[in-house]
C-alpha positions as CSV (number, residue, x, y, z in Angstrom):
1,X,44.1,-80.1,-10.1
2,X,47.7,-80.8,-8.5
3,X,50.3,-82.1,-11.1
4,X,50.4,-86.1,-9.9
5,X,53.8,-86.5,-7.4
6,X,55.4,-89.2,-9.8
7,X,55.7,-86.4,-13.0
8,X,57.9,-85.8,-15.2
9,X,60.3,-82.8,-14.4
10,X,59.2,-81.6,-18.2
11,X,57.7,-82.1,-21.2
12,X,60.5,-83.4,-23.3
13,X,62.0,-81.3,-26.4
14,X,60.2,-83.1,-29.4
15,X,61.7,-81.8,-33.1
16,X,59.3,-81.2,-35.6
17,X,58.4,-84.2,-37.9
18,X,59.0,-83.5,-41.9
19,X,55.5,-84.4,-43.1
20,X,53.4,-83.6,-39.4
21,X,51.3,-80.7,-38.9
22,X,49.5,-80.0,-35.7
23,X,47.0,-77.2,-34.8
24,X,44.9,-76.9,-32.2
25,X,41.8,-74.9,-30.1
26,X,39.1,-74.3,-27.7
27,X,35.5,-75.3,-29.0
28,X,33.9,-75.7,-25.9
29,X,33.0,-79.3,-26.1
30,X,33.2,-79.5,-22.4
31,X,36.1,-77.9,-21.0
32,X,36.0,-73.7,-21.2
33,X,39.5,-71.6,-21.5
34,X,41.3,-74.4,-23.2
35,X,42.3,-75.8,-26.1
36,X,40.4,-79.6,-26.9
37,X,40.6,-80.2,-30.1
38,X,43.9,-81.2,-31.8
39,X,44.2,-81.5,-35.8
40,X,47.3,-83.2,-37.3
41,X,47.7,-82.9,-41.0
42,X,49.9,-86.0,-42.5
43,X,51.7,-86.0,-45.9
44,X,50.2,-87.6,-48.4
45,X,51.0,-91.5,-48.7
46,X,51.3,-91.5,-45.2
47,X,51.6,-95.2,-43.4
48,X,49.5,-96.0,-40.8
49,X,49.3,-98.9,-38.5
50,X,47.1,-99.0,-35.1
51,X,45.1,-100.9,-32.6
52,X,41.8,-100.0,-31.1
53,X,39.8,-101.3,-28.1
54,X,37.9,-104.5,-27.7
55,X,35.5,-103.0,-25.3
56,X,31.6,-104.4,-26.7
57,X,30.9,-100.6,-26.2
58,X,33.4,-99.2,-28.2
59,X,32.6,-95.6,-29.3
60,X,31.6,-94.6,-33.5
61,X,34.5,-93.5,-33.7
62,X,36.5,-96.9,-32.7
63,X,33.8,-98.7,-34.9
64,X,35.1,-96.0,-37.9
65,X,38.5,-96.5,-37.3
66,X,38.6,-100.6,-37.5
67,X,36.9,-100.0,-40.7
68,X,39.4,-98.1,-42.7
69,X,42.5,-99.2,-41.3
70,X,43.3,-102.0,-43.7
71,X,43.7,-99.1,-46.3
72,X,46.9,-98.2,-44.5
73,X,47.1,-94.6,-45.5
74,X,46.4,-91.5,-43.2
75,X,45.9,-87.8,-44.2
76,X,44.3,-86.5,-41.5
77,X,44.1,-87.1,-37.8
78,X,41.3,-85.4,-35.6
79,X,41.1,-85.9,-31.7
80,X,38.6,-83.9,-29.4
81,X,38.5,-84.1,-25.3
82,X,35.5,-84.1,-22.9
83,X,33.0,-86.4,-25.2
84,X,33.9,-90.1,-25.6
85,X,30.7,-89.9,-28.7
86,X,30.0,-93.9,-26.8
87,X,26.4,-95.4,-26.5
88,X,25.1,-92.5,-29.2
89,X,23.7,-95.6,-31.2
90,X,22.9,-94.1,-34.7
91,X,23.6,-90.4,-33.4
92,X,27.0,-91.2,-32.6
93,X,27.8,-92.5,-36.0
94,X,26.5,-89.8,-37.6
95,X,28.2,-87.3,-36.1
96,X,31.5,-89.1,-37.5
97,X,30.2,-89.0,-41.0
98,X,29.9,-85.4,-40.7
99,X,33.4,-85.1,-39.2
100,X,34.5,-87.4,-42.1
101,X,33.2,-86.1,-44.7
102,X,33.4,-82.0,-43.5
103,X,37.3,-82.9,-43.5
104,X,37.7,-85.2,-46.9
105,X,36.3,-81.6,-48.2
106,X,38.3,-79.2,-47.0
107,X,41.5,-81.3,-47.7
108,X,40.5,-83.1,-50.8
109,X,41.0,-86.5,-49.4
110,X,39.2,-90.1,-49.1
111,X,37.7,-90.6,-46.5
112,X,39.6,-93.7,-45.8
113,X,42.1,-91.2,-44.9
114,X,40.6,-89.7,-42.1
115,X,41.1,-91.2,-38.3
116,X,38.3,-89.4,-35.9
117,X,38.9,-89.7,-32.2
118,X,37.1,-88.9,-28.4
119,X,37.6,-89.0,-25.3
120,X,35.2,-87.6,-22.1
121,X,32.1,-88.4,-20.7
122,X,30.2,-91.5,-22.3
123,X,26.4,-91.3,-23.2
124,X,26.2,-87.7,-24.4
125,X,25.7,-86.6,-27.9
126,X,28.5,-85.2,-29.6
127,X,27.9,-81.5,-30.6
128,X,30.0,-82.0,-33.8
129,X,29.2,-79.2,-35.1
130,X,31.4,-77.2,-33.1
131,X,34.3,-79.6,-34.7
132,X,33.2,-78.8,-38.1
133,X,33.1,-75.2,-37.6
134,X,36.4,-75.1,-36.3
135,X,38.3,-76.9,-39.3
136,X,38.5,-74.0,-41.3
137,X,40.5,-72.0,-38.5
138,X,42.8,-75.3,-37.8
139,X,43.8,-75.4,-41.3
140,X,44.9,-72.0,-41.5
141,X,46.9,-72.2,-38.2
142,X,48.9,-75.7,-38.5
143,X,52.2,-75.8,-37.6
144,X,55.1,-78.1,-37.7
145,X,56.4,-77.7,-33.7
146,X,53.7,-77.6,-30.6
147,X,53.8,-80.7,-29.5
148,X,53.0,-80.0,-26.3
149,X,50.1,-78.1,-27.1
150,X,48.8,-81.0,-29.0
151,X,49.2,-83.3,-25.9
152,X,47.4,-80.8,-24.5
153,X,43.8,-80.7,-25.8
154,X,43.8,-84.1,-25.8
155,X,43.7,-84.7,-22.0
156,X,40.7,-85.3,-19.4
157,X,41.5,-86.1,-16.1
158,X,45.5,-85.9,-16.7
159,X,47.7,-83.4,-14.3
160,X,50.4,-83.2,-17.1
161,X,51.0,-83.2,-20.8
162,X,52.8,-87.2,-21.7
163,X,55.2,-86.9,-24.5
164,X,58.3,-88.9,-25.6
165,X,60.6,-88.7,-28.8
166,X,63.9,-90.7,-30.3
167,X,65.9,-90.7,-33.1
168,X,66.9,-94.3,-34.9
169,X,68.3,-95.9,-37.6
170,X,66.9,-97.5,-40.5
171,X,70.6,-98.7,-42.3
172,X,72.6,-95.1,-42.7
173,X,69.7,-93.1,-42.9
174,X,68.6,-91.3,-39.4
175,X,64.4,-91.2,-38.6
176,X,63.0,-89.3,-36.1
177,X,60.1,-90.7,-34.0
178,X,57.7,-88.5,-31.5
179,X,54.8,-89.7,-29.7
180,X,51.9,-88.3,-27.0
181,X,49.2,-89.8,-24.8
182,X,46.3,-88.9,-22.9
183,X,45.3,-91.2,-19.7
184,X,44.7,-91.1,-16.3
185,X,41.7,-93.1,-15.0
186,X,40.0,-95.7,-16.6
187,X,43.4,-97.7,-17.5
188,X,43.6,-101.3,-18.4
189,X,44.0,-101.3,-21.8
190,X,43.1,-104.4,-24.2
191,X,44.7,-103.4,-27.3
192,X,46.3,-99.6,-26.3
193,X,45.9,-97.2,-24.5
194,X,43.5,-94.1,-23.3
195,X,44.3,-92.4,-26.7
196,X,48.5,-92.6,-27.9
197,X,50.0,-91.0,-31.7
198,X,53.2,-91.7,-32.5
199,X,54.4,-89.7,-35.5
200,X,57.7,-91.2,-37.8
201,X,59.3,-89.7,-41.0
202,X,60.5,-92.7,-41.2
203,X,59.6,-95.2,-45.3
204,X,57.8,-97.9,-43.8
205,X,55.3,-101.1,-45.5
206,X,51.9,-100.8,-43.7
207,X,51.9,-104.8,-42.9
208,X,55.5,-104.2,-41.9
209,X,54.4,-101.2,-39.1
210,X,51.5,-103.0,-38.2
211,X,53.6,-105.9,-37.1
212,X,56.3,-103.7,-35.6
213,X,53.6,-101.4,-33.5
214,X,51.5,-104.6,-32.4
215,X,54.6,-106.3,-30.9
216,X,55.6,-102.8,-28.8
217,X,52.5,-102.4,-27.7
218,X,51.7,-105.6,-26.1
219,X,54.8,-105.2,-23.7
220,X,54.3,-101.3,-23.4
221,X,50.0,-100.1,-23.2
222,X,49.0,-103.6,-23.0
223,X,51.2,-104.3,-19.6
224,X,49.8,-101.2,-17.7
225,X,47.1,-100.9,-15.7
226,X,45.5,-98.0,-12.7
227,X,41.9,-99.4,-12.2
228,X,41.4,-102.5,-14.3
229,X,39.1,-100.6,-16.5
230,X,39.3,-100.9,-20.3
231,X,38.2,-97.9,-22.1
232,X,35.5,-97.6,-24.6
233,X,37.6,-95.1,-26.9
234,X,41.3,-97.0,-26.1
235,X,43.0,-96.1,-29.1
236,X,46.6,-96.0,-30.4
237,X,48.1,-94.9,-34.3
238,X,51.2,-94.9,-35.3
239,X,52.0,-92.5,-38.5
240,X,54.9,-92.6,-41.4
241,X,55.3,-90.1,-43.9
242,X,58.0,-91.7,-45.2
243,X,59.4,-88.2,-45.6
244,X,63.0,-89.8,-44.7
245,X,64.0,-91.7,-47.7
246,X,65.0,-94.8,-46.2
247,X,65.0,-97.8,-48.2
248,X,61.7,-99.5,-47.9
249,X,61.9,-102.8,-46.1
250,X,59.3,-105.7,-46.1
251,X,60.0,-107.7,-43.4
252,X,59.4,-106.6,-39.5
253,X,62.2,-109.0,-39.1
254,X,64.8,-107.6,-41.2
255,X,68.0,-106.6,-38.8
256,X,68.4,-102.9,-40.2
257,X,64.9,-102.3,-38.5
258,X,66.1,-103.6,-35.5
259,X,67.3,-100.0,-33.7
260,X,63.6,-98.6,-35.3
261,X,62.2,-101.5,-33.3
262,X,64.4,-100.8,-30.2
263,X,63.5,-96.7,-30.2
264,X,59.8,-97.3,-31.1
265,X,59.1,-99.4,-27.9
266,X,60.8,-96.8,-25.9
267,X,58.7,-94.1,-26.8
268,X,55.5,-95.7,-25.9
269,X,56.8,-97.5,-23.1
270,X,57.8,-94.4,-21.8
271,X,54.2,-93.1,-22.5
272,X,52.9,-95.9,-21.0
273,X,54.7,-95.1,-17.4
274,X,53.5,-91.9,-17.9
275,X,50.1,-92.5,-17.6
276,X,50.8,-95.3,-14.9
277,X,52.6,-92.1,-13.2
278,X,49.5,-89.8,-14.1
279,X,47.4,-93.0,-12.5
280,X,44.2,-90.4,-11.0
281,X,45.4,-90.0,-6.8
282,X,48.8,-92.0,-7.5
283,X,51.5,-92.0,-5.5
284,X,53.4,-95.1,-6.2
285,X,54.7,-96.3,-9.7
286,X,54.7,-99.9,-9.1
287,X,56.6,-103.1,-11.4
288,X,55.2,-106.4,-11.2
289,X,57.3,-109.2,-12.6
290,X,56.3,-113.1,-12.7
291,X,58.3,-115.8,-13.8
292,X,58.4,-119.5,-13.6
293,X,54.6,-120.0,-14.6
294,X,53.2,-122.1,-17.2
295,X,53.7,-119.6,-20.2
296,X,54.2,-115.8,-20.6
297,X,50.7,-115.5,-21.3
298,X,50.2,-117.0,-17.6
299,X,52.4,-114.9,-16.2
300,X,50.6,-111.9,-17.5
301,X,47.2,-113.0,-15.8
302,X,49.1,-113.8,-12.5
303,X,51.2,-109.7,-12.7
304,X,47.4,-108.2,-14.0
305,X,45.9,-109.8,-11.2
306,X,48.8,-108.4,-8.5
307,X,48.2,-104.9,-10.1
308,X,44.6,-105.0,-10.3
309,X,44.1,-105.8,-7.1
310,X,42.5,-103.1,-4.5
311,X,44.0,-104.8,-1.6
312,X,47.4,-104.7,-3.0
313,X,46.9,-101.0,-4.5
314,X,46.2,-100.1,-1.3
315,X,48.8,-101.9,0.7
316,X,50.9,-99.7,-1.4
317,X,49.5,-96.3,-0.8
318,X,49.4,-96.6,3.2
319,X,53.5,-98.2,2.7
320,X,52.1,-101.9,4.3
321,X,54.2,-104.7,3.4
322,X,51.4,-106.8,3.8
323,X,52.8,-109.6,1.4
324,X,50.0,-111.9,2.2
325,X,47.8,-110.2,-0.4
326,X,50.0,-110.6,-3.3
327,X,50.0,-114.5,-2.4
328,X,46.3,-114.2,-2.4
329,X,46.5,-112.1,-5.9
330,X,48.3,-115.3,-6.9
331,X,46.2,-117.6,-6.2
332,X,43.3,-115.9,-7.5
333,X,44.1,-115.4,-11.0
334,X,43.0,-118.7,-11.8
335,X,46.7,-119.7,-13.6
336,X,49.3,-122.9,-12.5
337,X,51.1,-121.7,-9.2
338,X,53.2,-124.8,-7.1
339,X,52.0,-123.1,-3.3
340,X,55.3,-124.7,-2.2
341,X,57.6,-123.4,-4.3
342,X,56.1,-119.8,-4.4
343,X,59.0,-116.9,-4.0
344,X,58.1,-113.4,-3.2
345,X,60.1,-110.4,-2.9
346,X,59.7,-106.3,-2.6
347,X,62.5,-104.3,-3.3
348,X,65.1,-107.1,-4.4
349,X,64.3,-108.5,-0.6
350,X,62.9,-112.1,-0.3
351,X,59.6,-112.0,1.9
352,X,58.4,-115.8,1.4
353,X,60.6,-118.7,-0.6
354,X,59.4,-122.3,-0.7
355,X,55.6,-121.5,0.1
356,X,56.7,-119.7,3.5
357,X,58.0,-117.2,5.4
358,X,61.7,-116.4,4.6
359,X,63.1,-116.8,8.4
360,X,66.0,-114.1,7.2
361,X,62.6,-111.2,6.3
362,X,62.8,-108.4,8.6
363,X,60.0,-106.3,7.9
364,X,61.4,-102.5,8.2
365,X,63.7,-102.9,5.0
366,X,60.3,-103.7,2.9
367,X,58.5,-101.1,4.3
368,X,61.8,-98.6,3.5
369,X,61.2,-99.4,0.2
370,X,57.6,-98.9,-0.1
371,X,58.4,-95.6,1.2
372,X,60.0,-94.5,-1.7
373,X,58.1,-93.4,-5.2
374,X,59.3,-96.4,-6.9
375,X,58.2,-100.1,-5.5
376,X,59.0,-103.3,-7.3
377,X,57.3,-106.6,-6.4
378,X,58.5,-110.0,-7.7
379,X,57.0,-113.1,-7.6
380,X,57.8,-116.5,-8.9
381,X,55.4,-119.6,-9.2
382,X,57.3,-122.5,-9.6
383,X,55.8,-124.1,-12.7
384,X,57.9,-123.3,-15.3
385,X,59.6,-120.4,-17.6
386,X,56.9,-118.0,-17.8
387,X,57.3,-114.3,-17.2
388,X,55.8,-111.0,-17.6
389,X,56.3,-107.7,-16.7
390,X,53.3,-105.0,-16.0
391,X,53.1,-102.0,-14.5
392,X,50.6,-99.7,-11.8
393,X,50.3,-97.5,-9.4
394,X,48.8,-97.4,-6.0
395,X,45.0,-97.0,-5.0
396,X,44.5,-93.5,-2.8
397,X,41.7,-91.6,-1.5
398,X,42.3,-89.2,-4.5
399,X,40.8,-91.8,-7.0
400,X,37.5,-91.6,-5.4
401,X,37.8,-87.6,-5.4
402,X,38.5,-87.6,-9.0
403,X,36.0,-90.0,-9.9
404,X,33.3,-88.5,-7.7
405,X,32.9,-85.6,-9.2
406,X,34.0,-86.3,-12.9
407,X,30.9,-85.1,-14.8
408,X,30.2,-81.9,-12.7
C-alpha cells in the first residue's frame, strides 16, 4: 500500500513515559508478518479518563469499557488489529471476559483495571485465544521506548504510523505527554476517534482529566471527518501515572493547568490531522471554517455537512472550484443561513459575498489553490456569532479501491 501523499516526513521522536510500558507482536488475528497486538503496562494508580463511541453497534469491547471507566484507574491497556469483536452478541462479550480476566491474572490486578480494545473487520468471532496465549510473551518483552512499534500493530487500513508528543507545565514541575492513533477509513467520529492513547506522567484528579480530555477532544477527533462514517469501536484513553510529582490539582479550571491544557489539545489535534491526512485515497487535507451562524453548535452541522459532502470531496480531488456545491452543503444541513448575506471564500479569496457572485472572483487563483495539498474553505452565514472549525480530506478513486477489497 503506498504511504498516503499528505504524510508526515517521520514518525516523531517520542521519550519514554516513567510509568508506560509497551510490548508488542504477531498473533495472526488477520494480518500475517506483522506485529497486531500492542500491550501497555501502566503504573499502578494510574488516572484514566476517555470517551467511546455512540454507534448503537458499539463492539463488547466499547460496551466493557463504558462500564469500568467511572473507577478511573488503569493497569493495563490491550489493543488488537484486524477484528473489530462487533455484532458477536454473547460470543463477543465473552471473548472480553476471557481477555479480562486472563490479564487481571497474570498481573494481579481488578479487572476494573483492564481496558480491551479492536479494530478490523465487523461480524467475525474474535479468536481470543490467540490474545491470551500471547500475554505471557508480552509480559516478558515490555519495554519503556517503541512507540512506533506500538502505533504499529494497531493500524488497519493506515499507510503510516500517527504519533505526536509535548512536554508542559503543571506549575515548576515539567510532564511529558505522548500519544498514537490508528484511522484511515470509516472517520466521523462521535465521541473520538478510530482508536487514540495518550500517555502522561503527569499527577492528575480523574474528574479533573476527564474534563480536560472531553474539552480537547471535541475541537480535535470530534471536528474531523473522511467518510461521514462513525466507527463501531471509536475509542480514545487518556493515561496518568502520576509518576511526575506535580502537585495534584482539582479543578480543570485552575490556571497552572492551563499549558497541560494547551500541549494536550496539540497532541491529539495533531493526531487528528493525521488521520485526516491518512484519509483512505486522500490527496487533499481540507479546513472548513463557519462563522456567523446561530451558535457554535450550528456552525458545526453547517462545516460537517461541507466536509461530508461527496460533491464537495470530489470537487476537491479533480481541483474544481465549483463553489456552488458548498452553498448547496449550506443549505442542506438544515441550520439558520440568511441566503443574502452568505460569504464564501477558498484560499483567503472571496468567491460569493451578499448571496452572489463576487464581481472581483477570477476563477484561476481558486483553482491555484486547490492545486496545492493544503485547501481552506470559509464560509459565513449571516445569522450571528457562531463558528466552528473541522477538518477532511478529499473523495478519490482510491477510497473505492481500498474499500473494495477490504476483507480479502
Amino acid at each position: 500500500m503506498d504511504i498516503s501523499p499528505l504524510a508526515p516526513k517521520n514518525f516523531p521522536d517520542m521519550p519514554p513515559i516513567d510509568g508506560v510500558k509497551l510490548a508488542t507482536k504477531s498473533c495472526g488475528i488477520k494480518y500475517e508478518n506483522r506485529a497486531d497486538l500492542l500491550i501497555a503496562e501502566l503504573a499502578e494508580n494510574t488516572v484514566v479518563a476517555g470517551v467511546f463511541t455512540k454507534s448503537k453497534t458499539a463492539s463488547a469491547n466499547i460496551i466493557w469499557g463504558k462500564q469500568v471507566l467511572y473507577h478511573g484507574k488503569a493497569r493495563v491497556l490491550v489493543v488488537n488489529a484486524g477484528n473489530a469483536n462487533t455484532f458477536n452478541g454473547k460470543c463477543g462479550e465473552d471473548s472480553v471476559d476471557r481477555i479480562v480476566k486472563s490479564i487481571a491474572e497474570d498481573w494481579n490486578c481488578p479487572k476494573e483495571e483492564i481496558y480491551p480494545c479492536a479494530t478490523g473487520v465487523i461480524g467475525e468471532p474474535l479468536p481470543d485465544n490467540l490474545i491470551t496465549d500471547a500475554l505471557s510473551s508480552l509480559k516478558n518483552n515490555l519495554t519503556d521506548n517503541i512507540w512506533q512499534d506500538a502505533a504499529k500493530a494497531i493500524t488497519t487500513t493506515d499507510t503510516y504510523t500517527k504519533g505526536s508528543t509535548r512536554t508542559a507545565k503543571i506549575g515548576d514541575v515539567e510532564v511529558k505527554i505522548n500519544g498514537i492513533a490508528k484511522g484511515s477509513g470509516m472517520i466521523a467520529p462521535d465521541m473520538a476517534t478510530m482508536l487514540a492513547y495518550i500517555f502522561t506522567d503527569a499527577v492528575m484528579d480523574k474528574d479533573v482529566l476527564q474534563e480536560i480530555f472531553s474539552n480537547a477532544i471535541d475541537r480535535s477527533f470530534n471536528s474531523i471527518t473522511v467518510d461521514s462514517d462513525t466507527s463501531t469501536s471509536d475509542t480514545a484513553l487518556v493515561f496518568a501515572t502520576g509518576k511526575a510529582q506535580n502537585d495534584l490539582i482539582n479543578k480543570a479550571s485552575a490556571p497552572k493547568l492551563d499549558d497541560f491544557k494547551e500541549k494536550l489539545y496539540e497532541v491529539v489535534l495533531d493526531l487528528a490531522h493525521q488521520i485526516v491526512k491518512d484519509g483512505e485515497g486522500a490527496t487533499k487535507f481540507v479546513k472548513i471554517d463557519v462563522t456567523g451562524a446561530e451558535d457554535d453548535k450550528a456552525a458545526k452541522i453547517i462545516a460537517l455537512s461541507i466536509a461530508n459532502s461527496p460533491l464537495v470531496k470530489t470537487a476537491m480531488a479533480g481541483e474544481d472550484a465549483n463553489w456552488g456545491r458548498i452553498v448547496m452543503a449550506v443549505g442542506k444541513a438544515g441550520e439558520k443561513a440568511d441566503r443574502d448575506k452568505i460569504t464564501v471564500s477558498m484560499g483567503g479569496i472571496i468567491i460569493a459575498k451578499d448571496g452572489q457572485l463576487n464581481p472581483d472572483y477570477v476563477e484561476a487563483n481558486v483553482t491555484a489553490h486547490m492545486q496545492g495539498q493544503n485547501v481552506e474553505i470559509a464560509t459565513d452565514v449571516g445569522i450571528a456569532g457562531g463558528k466552528a472549525t473541522v477538518w477532511t480530506c478529499d473523495l478519490t478513486h482510491g477510497y473505492i479501491s481500498i474499500n473494495a477489497d477490504y476483507r480479502s
